[in-house]
C-alpha positions in Angstrom: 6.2 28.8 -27.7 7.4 27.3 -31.2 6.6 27.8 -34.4 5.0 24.2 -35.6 7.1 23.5 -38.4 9.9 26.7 -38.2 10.1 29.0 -41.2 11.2 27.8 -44.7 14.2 30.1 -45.8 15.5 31.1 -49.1 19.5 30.7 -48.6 20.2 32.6 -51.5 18.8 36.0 -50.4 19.1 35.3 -46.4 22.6 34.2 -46.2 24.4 34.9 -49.7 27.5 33.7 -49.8 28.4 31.2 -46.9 32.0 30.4 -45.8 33.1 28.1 -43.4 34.5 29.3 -39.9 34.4 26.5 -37.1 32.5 24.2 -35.3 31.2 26.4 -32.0 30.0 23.9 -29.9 28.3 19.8 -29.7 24.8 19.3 -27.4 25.2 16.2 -25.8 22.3 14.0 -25.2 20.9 13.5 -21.8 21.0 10.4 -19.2 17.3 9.2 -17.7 18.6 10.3 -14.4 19.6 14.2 -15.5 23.4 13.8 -16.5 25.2 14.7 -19.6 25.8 11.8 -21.7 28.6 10.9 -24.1 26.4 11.2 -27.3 26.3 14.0 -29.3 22.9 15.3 -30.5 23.5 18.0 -32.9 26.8 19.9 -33.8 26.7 23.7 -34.4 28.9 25.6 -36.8 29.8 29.1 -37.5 29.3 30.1 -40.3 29.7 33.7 -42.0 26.8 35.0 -44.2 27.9 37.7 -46.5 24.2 38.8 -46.5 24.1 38.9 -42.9 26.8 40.7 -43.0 28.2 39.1 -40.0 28.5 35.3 -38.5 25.3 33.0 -38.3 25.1 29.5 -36.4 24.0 26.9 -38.2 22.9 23.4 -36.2 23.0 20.1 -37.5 22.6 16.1 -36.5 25.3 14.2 -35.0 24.3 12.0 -37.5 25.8 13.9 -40.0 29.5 13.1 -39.7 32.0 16.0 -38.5 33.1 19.0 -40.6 36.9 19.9 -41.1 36.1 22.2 -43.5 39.0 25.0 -44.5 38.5 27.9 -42.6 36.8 30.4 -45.1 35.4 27.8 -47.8 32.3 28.6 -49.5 29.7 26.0 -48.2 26.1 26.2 -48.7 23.1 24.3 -46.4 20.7 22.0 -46.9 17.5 22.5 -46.1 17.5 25.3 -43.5 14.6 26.1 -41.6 14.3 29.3 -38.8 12.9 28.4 -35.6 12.4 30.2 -32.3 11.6 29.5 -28.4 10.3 31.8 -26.2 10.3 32.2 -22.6 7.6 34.4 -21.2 9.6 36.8 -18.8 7.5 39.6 -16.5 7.8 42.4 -19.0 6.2 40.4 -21.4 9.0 37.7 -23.7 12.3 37.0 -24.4 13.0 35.5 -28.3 15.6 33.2 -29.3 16.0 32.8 -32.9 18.0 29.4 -34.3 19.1 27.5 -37.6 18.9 24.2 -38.3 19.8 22.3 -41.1 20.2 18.8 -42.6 23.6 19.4 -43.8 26.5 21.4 -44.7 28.3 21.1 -47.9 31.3 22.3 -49.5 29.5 24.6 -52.4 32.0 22.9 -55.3 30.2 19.6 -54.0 26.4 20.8 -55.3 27.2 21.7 -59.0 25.4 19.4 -61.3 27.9 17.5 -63.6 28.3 19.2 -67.1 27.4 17.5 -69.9 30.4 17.0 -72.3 30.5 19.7 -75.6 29.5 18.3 -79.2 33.1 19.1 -80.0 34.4 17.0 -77.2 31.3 14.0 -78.4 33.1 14.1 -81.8 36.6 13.5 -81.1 35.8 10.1 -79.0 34.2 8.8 -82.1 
């Protein structure tokens, strides 16, 4: 069972503040005849969410290139979405919960530029 379209979060109040820990693993695509290809799928990071109060996982592309983040950089997501996949068990189901995401960014990187003071306007003229 999955949610159709996974839930919508706000990253503010479900993660707070984000920093970067480590890439925890790459899902490699599959060959037609069952074996483990060469190409990466998606890329999953830990992250730690001060909300949380403990480490999240965050997936996302292959197309996105790798992160080399600093260990312990604020970083925020883009786009996250929670989704789930159950497997019905004999007493009844077992849950999986995931993230995915389209991206993850060094937080410095999403501040809109600042538009320059009147006093600052004045002296170039």
């Amino acid at each position: 069972m999955r949610l159709a379209q996974g839930i919508v979060i706000n990253k503010e109040d479900t993660f707070g503040l984000l920093k970067f820990s480590a890439l925890r693993r790459e899902v490699f695509l599959q060959n037609e005849d069952g074996t483990v290809s060469s190409e990466v799928k998606e890329r999953t990071y830990d992250l730690k969410s001060k909300a949380q109060g403990r480490m999240i996982q965050v997936s996302i592309p292959a197309s996105v290139p790798l992160k080399t983040f600093d260990y312990n950089a604020e970083v925020t997501i883009i786009n996250p979405v929670a989704d789930t996949v159950a497997n019905a068990t004999f007493r009844g189901a077992d849950v999986d919960w995931y993230i995915k995401a389209d991206d993850i960014v060094l937080k410095e990187a999403q501040k809109p530029p600042q538009k320059p003071k009147k006093d600052e306007l004045d002296n170039e003229k």
